[in-house]
Short mmCIF file of the C-alpha atoms (twelve columns), coordinates in Angstrom:
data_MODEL
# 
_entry.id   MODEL 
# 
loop_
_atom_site.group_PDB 
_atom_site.id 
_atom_site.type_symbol 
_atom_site.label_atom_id 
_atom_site.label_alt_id 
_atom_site.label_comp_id 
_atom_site.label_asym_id 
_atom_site.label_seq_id 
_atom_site.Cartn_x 
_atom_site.Cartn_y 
_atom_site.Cartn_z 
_atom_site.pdbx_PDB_model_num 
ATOM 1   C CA . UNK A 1   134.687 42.862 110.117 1 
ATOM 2   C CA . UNK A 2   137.606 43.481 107.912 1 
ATOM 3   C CA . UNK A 3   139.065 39.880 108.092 1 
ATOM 4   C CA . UNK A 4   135.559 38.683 107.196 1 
ATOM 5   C CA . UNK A 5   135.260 41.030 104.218 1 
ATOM 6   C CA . UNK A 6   138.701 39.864 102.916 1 
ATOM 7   C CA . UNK A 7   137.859 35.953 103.586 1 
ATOM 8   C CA . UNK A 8   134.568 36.763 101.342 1 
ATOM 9   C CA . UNK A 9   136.966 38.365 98.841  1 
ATOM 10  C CA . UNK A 10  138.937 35.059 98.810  1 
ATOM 11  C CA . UNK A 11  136.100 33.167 98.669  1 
ATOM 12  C CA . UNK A 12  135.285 30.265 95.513  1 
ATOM 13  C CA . UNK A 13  131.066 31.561 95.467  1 
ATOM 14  C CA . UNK A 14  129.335 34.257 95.289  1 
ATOM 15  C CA . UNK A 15  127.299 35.651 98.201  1 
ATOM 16  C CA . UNK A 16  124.258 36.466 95.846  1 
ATOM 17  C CA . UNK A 17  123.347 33.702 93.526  1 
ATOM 18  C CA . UNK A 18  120.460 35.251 91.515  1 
ATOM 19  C CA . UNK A 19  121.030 34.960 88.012  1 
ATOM 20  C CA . UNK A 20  118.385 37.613 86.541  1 
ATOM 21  C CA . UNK A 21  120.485 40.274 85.794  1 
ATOM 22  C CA . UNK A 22  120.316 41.685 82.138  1 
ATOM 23  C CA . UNK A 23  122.785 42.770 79.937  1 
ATOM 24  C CA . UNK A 24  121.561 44.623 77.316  1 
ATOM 25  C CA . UNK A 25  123.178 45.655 74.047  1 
ATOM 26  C CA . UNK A 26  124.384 48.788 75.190  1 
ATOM 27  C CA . UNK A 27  126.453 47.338 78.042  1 
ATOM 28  C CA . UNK A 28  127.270 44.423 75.469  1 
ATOM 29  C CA . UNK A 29  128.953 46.709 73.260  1 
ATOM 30  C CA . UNK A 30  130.673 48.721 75.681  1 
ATOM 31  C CA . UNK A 31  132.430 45.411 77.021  1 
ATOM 32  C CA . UNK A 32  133.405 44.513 73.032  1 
ATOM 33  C CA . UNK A 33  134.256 48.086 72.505  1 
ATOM 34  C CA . UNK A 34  136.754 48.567 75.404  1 
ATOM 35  C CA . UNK A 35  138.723 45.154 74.148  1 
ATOM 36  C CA . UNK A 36  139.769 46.962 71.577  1 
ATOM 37  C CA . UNK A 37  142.499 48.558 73.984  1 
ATOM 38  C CA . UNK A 38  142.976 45.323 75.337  1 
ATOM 39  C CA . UNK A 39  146.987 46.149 75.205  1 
ATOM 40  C CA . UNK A 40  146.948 49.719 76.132  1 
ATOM 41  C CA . UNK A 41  148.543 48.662 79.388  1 
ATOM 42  C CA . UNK A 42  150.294 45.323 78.930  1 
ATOM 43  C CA . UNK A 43  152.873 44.686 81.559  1 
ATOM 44  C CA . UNK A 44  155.262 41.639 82.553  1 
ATOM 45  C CA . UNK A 45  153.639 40.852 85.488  1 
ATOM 46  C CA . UNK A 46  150.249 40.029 84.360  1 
ATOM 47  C CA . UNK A 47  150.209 41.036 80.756  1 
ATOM 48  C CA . UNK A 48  146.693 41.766 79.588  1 
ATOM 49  C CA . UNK A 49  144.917 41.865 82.600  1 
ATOM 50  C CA . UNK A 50  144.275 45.617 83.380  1 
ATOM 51  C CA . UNK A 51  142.835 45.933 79.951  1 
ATOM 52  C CA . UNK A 52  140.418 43.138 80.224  1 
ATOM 53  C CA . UNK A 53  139.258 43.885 83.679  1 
ATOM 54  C CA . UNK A 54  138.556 47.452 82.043  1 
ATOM 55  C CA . UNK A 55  136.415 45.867 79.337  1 
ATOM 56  C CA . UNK A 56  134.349 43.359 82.136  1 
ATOM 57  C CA . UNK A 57  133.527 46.214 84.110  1 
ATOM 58  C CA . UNK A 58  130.531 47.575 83.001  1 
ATOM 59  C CA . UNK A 59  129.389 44.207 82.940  1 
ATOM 60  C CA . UNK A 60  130.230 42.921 86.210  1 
ATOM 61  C CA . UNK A 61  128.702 46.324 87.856  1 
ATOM 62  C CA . UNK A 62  125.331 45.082 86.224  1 
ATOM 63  C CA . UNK A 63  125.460 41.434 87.261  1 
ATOM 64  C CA . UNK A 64  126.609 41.883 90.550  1 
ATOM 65  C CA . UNK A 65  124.959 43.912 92.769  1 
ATOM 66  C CA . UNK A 66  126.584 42.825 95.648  1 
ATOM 67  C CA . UNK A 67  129.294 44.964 96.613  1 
ATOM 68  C CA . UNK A 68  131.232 41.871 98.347  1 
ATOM 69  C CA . UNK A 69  130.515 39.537 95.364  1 
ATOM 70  C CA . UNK A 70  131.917 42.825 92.736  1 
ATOM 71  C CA . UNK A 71  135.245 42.583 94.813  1 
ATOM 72  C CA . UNK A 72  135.604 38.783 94.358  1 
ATOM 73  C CA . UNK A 73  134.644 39.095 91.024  1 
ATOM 74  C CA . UNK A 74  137.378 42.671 90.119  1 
ATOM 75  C CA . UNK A 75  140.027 40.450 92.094  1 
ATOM 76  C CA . UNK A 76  139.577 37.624 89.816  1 
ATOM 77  C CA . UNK A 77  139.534 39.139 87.147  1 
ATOM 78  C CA . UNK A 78  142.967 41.188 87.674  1 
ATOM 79  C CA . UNK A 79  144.852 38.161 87.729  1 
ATOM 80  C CA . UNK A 80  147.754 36.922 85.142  1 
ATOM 81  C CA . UNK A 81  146.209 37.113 82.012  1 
ATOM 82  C CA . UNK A 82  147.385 36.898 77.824  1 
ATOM 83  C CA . UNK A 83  145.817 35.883 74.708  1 
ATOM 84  C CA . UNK A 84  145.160 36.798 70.987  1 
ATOM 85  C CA . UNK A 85  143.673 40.533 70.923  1 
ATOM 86  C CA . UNK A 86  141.898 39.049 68.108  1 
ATOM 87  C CA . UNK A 87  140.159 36.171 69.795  1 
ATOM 88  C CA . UNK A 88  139.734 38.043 73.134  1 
ATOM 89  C CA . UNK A 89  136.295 38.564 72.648  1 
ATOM 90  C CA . UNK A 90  135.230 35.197 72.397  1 
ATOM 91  C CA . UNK A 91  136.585 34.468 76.207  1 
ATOM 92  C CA . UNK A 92  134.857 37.619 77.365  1 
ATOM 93  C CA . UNK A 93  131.575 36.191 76.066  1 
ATOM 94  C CA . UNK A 94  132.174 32.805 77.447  1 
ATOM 95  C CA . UNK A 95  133.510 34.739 80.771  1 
ATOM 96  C CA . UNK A 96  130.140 37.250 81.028  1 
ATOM 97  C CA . UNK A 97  127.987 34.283 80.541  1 
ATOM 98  C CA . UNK A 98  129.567 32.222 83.606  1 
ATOM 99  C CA . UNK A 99  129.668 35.401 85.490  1 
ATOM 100 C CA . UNK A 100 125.642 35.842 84.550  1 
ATOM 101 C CA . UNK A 101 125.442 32.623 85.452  1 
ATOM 102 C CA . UNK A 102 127.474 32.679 88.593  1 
ATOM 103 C CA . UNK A 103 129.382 29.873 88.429  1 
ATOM 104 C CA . UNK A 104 131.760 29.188 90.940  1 
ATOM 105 C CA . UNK A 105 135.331 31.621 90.895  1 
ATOM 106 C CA . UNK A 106 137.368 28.813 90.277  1 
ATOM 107 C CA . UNK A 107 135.521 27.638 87.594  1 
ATOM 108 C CA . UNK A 108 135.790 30.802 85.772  1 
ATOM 109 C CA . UNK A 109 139.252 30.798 86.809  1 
ATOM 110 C CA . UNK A 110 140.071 27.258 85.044  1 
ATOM 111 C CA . UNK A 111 138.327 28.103 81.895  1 
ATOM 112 C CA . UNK A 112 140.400 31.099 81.589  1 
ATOM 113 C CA . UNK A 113 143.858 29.329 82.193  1 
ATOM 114 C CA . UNK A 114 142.627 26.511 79.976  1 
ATOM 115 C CA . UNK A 115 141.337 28.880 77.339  1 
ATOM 116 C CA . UNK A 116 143.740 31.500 76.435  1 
ATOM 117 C CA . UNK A 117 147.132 29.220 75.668  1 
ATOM 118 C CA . UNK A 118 144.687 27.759 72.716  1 
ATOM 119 C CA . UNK A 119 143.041 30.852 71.505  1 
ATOM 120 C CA . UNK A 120 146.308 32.871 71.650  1 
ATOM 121 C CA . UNK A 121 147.787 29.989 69.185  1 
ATOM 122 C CA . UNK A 122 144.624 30.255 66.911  1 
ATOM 123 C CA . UNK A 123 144.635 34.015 66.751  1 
ATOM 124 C CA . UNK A 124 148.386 34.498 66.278  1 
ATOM 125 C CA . UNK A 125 148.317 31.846 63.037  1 
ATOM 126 C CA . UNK A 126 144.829 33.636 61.983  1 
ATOM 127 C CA . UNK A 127 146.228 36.980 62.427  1 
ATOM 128 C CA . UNK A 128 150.054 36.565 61.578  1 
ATOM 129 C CA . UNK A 129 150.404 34.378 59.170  1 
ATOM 130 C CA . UNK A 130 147.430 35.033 57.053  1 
ATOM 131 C CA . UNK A 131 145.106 38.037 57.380  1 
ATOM 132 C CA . UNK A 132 147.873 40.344 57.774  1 
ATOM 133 C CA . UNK A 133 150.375 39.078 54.664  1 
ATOM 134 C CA . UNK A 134 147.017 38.723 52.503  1 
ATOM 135 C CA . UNK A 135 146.343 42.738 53.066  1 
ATOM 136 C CA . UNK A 136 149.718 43.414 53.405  1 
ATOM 137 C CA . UNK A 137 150.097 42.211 49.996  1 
ATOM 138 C CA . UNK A 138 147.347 43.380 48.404  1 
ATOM 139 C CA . UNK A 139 148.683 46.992 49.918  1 
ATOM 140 C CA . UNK A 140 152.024 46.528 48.846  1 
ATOM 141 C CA . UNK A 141 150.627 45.299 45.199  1 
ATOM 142 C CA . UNK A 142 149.286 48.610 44.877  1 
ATOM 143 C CA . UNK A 143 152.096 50.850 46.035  1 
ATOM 144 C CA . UNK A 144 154.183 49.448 43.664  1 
ATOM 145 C CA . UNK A 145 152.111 50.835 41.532  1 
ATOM 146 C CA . UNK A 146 152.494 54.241 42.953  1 
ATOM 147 C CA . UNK A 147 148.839 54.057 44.494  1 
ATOM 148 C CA . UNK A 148 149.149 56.718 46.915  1 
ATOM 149 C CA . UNK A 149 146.372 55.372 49.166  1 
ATOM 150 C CA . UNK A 150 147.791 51.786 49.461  1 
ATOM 151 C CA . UNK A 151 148.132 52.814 53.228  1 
ATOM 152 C CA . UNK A 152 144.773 53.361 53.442  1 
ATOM 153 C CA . UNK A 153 143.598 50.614 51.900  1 
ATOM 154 C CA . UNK A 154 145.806 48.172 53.750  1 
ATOM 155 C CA . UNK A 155 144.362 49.909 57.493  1 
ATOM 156 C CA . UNK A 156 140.656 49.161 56.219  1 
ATOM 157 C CA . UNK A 157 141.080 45.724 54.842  1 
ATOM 158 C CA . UNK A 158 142.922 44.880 58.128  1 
ATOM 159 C CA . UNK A 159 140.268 46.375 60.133  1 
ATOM 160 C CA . UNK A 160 137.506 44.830 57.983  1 
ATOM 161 C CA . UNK A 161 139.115 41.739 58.900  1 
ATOM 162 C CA . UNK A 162 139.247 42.294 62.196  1 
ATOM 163 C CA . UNK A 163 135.471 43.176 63.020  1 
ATOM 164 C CA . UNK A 164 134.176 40.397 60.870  1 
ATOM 165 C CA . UNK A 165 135.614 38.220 63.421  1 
ATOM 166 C CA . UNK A 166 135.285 40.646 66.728  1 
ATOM 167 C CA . UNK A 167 132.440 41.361 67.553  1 
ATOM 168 C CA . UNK A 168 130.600 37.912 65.981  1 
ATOM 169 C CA . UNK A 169 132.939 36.070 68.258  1 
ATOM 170 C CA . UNK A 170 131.850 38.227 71.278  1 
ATOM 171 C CA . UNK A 171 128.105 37.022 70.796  1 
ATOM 172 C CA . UNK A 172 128.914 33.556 69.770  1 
ATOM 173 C CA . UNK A 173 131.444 33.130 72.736  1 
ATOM 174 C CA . UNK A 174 128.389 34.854 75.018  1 
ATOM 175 C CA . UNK A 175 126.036 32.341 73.329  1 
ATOM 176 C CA . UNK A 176 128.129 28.856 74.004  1 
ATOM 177 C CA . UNK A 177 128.579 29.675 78.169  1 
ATOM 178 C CA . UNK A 178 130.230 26.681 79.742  1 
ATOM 179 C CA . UNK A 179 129.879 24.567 76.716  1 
ATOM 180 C CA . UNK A 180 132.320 26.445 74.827  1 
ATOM 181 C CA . UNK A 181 135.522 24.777 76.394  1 
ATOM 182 C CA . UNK A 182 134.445 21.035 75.040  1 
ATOM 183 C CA . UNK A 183 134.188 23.116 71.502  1 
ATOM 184 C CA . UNK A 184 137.187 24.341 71.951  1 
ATOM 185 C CA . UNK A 185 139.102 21.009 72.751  1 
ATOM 186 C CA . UNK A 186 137.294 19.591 69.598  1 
ATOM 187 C CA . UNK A 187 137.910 22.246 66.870  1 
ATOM 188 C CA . UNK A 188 141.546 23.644 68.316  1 
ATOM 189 C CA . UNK A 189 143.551 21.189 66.922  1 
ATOM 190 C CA . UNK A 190 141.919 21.010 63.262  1 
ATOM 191 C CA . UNK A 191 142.094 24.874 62.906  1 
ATOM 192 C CA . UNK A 192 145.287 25.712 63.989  1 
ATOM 193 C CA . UNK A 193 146.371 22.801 61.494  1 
ATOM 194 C CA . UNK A 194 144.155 25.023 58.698  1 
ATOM 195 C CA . UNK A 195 145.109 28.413 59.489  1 
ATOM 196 C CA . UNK A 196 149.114 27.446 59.783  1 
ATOM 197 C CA . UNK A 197 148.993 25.611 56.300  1 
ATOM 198 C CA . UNK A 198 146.760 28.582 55.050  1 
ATOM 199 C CA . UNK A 199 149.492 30.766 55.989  1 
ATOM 200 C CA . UNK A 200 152.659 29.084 54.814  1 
ATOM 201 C CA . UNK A 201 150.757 29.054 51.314  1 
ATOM 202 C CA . UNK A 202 150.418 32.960 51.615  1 
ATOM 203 C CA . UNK A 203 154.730 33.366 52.582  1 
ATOM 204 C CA . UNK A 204 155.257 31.240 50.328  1 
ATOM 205 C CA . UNK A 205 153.037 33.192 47.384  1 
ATOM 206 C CA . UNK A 206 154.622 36.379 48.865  1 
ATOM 207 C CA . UNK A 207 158.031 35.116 48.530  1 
ATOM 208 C CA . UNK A 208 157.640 34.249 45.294  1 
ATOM 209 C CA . UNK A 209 155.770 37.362 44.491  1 
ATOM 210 C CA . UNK A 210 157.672 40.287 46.354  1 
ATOM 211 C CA . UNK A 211 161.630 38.764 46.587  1 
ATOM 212 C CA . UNK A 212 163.705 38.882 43.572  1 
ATOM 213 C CA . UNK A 213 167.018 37.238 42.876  1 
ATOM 214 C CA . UNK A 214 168.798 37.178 39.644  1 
ATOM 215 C CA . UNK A 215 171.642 35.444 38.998  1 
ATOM 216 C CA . UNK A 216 174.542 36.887 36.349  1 
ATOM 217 C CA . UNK A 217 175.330 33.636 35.492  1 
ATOM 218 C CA . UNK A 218 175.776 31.707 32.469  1 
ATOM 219 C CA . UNK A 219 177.272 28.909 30.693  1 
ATOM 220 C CA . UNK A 220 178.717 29.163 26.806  1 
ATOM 221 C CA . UNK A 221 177.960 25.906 25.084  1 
ATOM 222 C CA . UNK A 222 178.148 24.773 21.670  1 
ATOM 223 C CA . UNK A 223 174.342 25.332 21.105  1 
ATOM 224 C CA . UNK A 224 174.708 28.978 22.534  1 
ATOM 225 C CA . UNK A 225 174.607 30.515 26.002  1 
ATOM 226 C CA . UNK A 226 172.885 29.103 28.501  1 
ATOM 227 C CA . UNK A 227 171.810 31.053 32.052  1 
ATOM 228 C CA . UNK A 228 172.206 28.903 35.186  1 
ATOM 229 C CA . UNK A 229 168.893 30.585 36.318  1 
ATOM 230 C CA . UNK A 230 166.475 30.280 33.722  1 
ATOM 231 C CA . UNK A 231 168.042 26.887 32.084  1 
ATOM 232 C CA . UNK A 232 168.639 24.898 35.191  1 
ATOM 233 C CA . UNK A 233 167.600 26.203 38.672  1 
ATOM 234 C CA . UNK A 234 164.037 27.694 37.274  1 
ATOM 235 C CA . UNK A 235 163.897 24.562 35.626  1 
ATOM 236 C CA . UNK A 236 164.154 22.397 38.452  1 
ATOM 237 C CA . UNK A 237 161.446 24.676 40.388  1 
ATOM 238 C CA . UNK A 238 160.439 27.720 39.905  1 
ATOM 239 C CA . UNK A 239 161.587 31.080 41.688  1 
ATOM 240 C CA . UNK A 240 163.993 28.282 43.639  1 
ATOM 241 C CA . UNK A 241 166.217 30.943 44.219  1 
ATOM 242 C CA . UNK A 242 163.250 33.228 45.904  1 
ATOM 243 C CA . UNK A 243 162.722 30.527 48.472  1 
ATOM 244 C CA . UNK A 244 166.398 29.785 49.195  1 
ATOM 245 C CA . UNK A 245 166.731 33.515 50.344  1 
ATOM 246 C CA . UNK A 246 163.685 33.458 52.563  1 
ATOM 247 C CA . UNK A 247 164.083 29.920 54.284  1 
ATOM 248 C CA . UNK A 248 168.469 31.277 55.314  1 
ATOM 249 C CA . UNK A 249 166.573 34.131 56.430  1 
ATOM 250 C CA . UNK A 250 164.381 31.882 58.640  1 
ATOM 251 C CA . UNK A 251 167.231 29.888 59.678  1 
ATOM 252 C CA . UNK A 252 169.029 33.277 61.103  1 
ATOM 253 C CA . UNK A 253 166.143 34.241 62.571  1 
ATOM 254 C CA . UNK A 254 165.528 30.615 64.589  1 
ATOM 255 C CA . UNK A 255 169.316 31.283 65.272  1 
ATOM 256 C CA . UNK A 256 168.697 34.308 67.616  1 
ATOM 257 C CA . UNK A 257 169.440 36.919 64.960  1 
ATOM 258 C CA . UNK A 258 167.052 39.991 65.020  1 
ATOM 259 C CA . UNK A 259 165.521 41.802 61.383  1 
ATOM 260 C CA . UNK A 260 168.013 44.228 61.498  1 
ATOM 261 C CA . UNK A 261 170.815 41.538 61.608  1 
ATOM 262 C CA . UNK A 262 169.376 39.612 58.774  1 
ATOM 263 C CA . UNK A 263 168.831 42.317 56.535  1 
ATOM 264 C CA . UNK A 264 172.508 43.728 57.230  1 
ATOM 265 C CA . UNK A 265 173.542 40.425 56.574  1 
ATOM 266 C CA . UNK A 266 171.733 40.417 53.151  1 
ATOM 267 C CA . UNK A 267 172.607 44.092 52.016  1 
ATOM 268 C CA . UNK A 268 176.709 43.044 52.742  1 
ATOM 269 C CA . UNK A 269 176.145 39.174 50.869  1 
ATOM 270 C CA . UNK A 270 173.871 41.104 48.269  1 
ATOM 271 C CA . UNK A 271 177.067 43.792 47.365  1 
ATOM 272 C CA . UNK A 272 179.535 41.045 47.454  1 
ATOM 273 C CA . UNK A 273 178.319 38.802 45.291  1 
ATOM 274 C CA . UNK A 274 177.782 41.721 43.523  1 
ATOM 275 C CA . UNK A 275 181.009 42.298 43.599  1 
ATOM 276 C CA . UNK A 276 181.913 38.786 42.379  1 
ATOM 277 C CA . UNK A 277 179.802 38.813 39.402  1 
ATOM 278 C CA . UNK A 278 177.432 36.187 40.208  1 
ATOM 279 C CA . UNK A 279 174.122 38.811 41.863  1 
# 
């Protein structure tokens, strides 16, 4: 009896096939809700799995009543899993509508593997390189100028950010079922391409916003003095020396060096040339 329950556990369909279950919004919610601790216990060995099985329960408890086909499903969905906490919620509607659906394991299986390499890439460039510098900035802007709620306002623009997308995604991911891989394969590509150019226009407004580099140099000529800065390197393109600082501190970065390397390398070349006259 036991070897037949653990071949059914191991098994590629589900026992009971019927596909009327109904999730209704409260269960709906409770599966988006709980993906917001999607991380809470991220390992090494399978990452982000404990925290989405957590979310799919309440879910998988309603669709399958079967206590066999609930195993097979649990087991499943405890395997090696990682992808954009942002995103995640548009698998776990594609995932509940298979599972409503009860498609075969290893179909569900595939779409996951297939899906979350892709999604991760579109939520870290979403996420990373523009939603968080464009609050960040914004937040920084304002403490600067001694707002003392710029904290604040930085944690709800973030999080205003991050809803507008979350939940939507959840129903639109729960809305596209199987279909949703071919969208994926069609639409990947483009938007990674738009959210990574997005964001390199957002460093590179930040760099030349936020860094500062002045240069004590200058040149005495028969017409008067001129500075190397503002005569001839501002001339050639504007805040040059900005983006000179930030692309060596991309190179030591690509180079293996951590942020508190680079920025002890920049305090000690900051105080020597310094030192030297030219800072």
């Amino acid at each position: 009896m036991k070897q037949n329950q653990v071949s059914h556990v191991d098994a590629d369909t589900y026992t009971d096939t019927s596909t009327d279950a109904v999730l209704d919004k409260k269960i709906m919610r409770l599966s988006w809700l709980r993906l917001l601790w999607v991380q809470a216990s991220f390992n090494y060995q399978r990452m982000q799995s404990s925290g989405f099985l957590y979310a799919m329960i309440p879910a998988l408890k309603r669709i399958h009543t079967n206590k066999r086909d609930l195993a097979a499903s649990l087991k499943l969905h405890n395997e090696f899993f990682n992808t954009s906490p942002w995103l995640v919620t548009f698998m776990a509607g594609v995932i509940l509508a298979m599972e409503k659906g009860k498609q075969p394991l290893e179909n569900i299986r595939s779409f996951k593997v297939a899906a979350m390499g892709p999604i991760g890439g579109i939520g870290d460039a979403m996420c990373q390189l523009t939603i968080l510098p464009i609050t960040a900035s914004i937040a920084a802007s304002l403490a600067l100028d001694k707002v003392a709620v710029a904290p604040l306002i930085f944690l709800v623009l973030f999080n205003i950010a991050r809803f507008s997308l979350f939940v939507p995604l959840f129903n639109y991911g729960y809305r596209l079922g199987m279909s949703a891989l071919d969208t994926l394969k069609e639409q990947t590509a483009a938007f990674s391409r738009g959210a990574t150019m997005l964001g390199l226009m957002v460093v590179g407004a930040l760099s030349a916003t936020f860094v500062s580099v002045k240069l004590d140099l200058a040149l005495n000529l028969n017409e008067g003095v001129l500075n190397l800065q503002e005569g001839v390197l501002d001339k050639i393109m504007p805040n040059i020396l900005p983006l000179a600082v930030v692309i060596g501190c991309y190179k030591l970065i690509m180079r293996g060096f951590s942020p508190v390397k680079v920025m002890m390398v920049m305090i000690v070349g900051a105080t020597v040339l310094h030192y030297l006259g030219i800072l």
